[in-house]
LUMNUPA-706319 format. One record per residue: chain; x, z negated, y of N, C-alpha, C in turn. Coordinates in nm, 3 decimals. Atoms other than C-alpha are relative to their C-alpha. Layout:
% LUMNUPA-706319
SEZA_A_X_Z_Y_X_Z_Y_X_Z_Y;
...
% end
This chain:
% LUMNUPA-706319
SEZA_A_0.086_0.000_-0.118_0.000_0.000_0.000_0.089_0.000_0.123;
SEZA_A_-0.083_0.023_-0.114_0.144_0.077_0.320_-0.075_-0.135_0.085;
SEZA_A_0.005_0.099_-0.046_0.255_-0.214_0.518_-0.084_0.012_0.109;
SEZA_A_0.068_-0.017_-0.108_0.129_-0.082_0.830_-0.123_-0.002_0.020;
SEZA_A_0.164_-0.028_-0.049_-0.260_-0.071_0.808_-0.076_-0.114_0.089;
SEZA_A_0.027_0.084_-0.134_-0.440_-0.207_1.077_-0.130_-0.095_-0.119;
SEZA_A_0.089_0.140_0.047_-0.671_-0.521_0.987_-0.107_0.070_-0.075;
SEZA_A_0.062_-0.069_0.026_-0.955_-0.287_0.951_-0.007_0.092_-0.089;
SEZA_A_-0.045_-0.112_0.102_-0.832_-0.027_0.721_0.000_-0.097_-0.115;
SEZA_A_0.044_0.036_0.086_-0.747_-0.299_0.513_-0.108_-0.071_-0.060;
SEZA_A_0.119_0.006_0.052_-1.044_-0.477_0.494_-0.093_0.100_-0.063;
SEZA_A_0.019_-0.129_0.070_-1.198_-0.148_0.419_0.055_-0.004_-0.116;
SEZA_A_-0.074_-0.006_0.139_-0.943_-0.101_0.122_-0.064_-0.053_-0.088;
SEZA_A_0.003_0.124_0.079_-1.029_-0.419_-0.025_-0.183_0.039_0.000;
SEZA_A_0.131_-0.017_-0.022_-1.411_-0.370_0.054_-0.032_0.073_-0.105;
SEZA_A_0.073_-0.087_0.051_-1.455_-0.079_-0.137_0.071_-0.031_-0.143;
SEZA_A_-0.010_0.057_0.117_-1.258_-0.174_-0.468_-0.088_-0.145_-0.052;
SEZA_A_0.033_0.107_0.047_-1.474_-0.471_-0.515_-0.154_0.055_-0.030;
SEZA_A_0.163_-0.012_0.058_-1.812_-0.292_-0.561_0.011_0.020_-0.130;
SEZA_A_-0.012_0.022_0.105_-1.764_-0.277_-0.921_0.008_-0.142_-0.050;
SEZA_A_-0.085_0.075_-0.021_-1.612_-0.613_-0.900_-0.070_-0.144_0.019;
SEZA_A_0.124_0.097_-0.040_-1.906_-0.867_-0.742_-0.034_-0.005_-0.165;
SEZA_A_0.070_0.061_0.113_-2.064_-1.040_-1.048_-0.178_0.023_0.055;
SEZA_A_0.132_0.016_-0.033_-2.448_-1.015_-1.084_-0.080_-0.113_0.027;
SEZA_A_0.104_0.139_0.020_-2.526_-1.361_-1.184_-0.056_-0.075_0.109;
SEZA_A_-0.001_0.058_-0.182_-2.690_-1.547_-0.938_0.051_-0.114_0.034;
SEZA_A_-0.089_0.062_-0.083_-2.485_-1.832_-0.923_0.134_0.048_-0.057;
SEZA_A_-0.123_-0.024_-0.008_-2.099_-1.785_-0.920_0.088_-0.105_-0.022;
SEZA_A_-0.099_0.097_0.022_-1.884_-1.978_-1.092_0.134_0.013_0.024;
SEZA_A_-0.173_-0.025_-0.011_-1.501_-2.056_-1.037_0.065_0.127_-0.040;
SEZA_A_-0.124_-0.090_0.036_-1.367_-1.843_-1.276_-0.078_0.100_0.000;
SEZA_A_0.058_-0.155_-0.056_-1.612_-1.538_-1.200_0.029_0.028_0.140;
SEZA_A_-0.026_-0.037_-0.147_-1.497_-1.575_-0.830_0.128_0.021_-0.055;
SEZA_A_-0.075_-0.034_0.058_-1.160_-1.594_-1.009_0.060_0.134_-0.030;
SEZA_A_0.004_-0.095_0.081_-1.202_-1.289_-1.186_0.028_0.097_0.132;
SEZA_A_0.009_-0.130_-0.059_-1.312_-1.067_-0.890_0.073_0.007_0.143;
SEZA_A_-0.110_0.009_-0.134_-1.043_-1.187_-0.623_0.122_0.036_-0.084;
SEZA_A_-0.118_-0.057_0.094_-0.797_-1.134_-0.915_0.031_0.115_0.030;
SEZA_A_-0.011_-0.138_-0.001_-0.928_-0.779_-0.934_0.036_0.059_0.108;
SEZA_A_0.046_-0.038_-0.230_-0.961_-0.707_-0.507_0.209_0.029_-0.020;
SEZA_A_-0.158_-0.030_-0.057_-0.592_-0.797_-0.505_0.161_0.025_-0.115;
SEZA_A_-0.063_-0.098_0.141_-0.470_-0.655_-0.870_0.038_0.112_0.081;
SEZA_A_0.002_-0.147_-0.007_-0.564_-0.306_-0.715_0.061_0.027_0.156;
SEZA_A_-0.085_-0.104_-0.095_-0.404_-0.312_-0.385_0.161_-0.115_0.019;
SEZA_A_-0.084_0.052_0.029_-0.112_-0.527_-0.485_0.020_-0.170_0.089;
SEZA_A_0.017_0.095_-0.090_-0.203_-0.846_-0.289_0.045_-0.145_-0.118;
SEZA_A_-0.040_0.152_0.003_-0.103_-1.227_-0.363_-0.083_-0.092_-0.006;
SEZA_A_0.130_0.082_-0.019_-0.360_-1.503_-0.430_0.143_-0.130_0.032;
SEZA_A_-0.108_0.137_-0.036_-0.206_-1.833_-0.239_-0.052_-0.104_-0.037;
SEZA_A_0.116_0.105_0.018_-0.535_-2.065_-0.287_-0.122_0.066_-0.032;
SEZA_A_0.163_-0.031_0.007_-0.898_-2.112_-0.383_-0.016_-0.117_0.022;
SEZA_A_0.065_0.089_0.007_-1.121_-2.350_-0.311_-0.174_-0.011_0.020;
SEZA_A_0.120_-0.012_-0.026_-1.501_-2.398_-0.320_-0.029_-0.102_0.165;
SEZA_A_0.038_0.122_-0.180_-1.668_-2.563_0.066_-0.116_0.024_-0.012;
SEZA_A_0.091_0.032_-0.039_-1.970_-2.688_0.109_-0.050_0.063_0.190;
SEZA_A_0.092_-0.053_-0.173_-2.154_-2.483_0.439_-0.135_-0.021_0.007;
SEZA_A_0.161_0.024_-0.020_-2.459_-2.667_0.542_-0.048_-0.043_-0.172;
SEZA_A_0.098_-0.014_0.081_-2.722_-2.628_0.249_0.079_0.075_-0.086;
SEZA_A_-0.042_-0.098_0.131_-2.536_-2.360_0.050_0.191_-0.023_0.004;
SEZA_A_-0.177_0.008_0.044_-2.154_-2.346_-0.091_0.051_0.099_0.021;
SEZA_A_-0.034_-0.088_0.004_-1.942_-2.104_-0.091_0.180_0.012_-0.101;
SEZA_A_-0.182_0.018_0.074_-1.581_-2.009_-0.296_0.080_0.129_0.146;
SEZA_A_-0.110_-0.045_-0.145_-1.289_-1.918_-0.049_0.126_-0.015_-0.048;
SEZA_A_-0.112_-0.015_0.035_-0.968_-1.786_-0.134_0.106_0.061_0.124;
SEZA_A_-0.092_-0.065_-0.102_-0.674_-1.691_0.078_0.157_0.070_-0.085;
SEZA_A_-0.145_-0.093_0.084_-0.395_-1.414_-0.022_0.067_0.087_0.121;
SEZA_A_-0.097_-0.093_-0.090_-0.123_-1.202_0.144_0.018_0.104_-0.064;
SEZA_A_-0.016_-0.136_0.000_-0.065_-0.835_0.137_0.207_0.019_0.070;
SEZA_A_-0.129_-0.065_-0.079_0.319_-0.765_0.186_0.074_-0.132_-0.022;
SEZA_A_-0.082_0.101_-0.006_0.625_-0.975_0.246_0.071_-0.033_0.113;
SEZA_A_-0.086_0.048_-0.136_0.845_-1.185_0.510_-0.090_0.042_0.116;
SEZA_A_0.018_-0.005_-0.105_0.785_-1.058_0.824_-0.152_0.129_0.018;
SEZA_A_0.101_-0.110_-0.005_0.526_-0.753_0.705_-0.119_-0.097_-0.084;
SEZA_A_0.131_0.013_0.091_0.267_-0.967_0.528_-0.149_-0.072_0.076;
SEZA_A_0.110_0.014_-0.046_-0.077_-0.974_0.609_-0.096_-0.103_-0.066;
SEZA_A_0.052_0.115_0.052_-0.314_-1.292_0.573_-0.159_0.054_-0.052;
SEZA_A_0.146_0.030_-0.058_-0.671_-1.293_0.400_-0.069_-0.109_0.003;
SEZA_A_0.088_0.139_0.071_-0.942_-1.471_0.336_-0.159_0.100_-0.042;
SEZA_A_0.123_-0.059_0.055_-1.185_-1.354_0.088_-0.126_-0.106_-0.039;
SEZA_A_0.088_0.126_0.027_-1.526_-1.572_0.054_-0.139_0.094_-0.106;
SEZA_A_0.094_-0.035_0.037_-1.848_-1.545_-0.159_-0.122_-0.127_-0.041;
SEZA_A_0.116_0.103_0.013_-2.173_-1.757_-0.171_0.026_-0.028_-0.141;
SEZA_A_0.032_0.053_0.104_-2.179_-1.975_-0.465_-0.139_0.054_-0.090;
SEZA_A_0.133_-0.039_0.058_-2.534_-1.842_-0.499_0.002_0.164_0.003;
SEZA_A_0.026_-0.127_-0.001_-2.424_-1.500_-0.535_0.003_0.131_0.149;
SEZA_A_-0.026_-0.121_-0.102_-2.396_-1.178_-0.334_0.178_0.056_0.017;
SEZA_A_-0.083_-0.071_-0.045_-2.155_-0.985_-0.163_0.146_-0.084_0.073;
SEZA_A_-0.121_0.082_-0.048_-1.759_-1.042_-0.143_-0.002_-0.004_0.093;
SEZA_A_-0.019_-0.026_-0.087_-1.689_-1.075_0.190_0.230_-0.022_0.040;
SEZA_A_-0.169_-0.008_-0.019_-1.298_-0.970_0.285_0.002_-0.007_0.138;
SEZA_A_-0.039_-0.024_-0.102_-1.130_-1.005_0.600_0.106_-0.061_0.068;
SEZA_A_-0.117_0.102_-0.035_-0.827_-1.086_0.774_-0.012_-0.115_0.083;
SEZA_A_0.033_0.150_-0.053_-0.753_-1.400_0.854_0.049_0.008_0.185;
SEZA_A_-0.019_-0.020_-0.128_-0.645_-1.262_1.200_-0.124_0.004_0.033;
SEZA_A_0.084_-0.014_0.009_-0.967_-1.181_1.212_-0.154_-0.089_-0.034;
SEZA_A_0.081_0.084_0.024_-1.160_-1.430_1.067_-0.062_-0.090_0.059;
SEZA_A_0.042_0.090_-0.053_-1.378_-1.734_1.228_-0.017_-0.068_-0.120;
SEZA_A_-0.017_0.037_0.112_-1.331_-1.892_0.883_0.060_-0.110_0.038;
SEZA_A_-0.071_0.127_0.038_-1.210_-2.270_0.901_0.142_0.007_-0.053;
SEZA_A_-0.139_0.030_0.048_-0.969_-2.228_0.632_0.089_0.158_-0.028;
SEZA_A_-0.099_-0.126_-0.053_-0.833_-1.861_0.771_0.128_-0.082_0.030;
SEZA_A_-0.143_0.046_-0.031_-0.553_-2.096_0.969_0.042_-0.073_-0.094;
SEZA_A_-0.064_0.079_0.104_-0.494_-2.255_0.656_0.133_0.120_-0.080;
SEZA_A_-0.033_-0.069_0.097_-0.371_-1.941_0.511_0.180_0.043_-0.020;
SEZA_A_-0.181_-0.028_-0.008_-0.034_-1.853_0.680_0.047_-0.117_0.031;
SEZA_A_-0.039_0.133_0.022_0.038_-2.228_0.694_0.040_-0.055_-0.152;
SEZA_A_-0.065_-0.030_0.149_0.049_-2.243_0.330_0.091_0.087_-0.101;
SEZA_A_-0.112_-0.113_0.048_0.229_-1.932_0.270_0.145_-0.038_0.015;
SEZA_A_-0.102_0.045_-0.052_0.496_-2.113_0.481_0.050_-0.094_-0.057;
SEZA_A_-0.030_0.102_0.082_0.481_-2.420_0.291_0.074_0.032_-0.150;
SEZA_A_-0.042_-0.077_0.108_0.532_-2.212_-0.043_0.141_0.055_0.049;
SEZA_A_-0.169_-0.100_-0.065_0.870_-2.014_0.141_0.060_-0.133_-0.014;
SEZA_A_-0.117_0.122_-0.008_1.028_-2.358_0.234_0.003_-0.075_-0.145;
SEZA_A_-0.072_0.035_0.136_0.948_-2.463_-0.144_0.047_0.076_-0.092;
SEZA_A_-0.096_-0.103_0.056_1.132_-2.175_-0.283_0.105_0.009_0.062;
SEZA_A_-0.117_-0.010_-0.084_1.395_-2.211_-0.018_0.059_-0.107_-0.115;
SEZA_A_-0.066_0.154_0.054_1.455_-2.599_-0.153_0.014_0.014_-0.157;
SEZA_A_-0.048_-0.026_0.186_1.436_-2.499_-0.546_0.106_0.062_-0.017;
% end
């Protein structure tokens, strides 16, 4: 994947490999959100850093964050999907109004300095 694509392009990218990809069931468990953030960033060579499920309001949701690229070229996301089903939603974490978007290149960083120290 070229490094260069603007935020948009890749969301796009990622967007359109996942329609196969979404689960039907109507609720969404771990490892079926698992499965189809695996796949999203199998096919355009992306990085999973975290998951975690969050409570929003009344409904849940699962929320993962991954990078596209390396050092100084890598791009942050954050992919989410209702616990109760539907549609992935991708987007960069530049981009995002997502809570745990600024989590994403904060942890990436944390991971570098513990591969520095090993």
């Amino acid at each position: 994947m070229d490094a260069q694509l603007d935020d948009k392009a890749l969301e796009s990218t990622l967007a359109e490999s996942l329609d196969v990809l979404t689960p039907d069931t109507k609720t969404v468990s771990e490892d079926e959100f698992a499965e189809v953030v695996g796949g999203a960033l199998e096919a355009v060579g992306g990085t999973l850093l975290f998951k975690m499920r969050v409570e929003n309001g009344a409904e849940g949701e699962h929320v993962a964050a991954a990078c596209i690229g390396n050092a100084d070229n890598r791009q942050f996301l954050l992919l989410t999907l209702p616990t109760s089903g539907g549609a992935l939603k991708v987007e960069t974490a530049a981009r995002s109004t997502n809570p745990v978007a600024g989590i994403a290149a904060a942890y990436a960083s944390l991971m570098d300095a513990f591969k520095t120290a090993a």
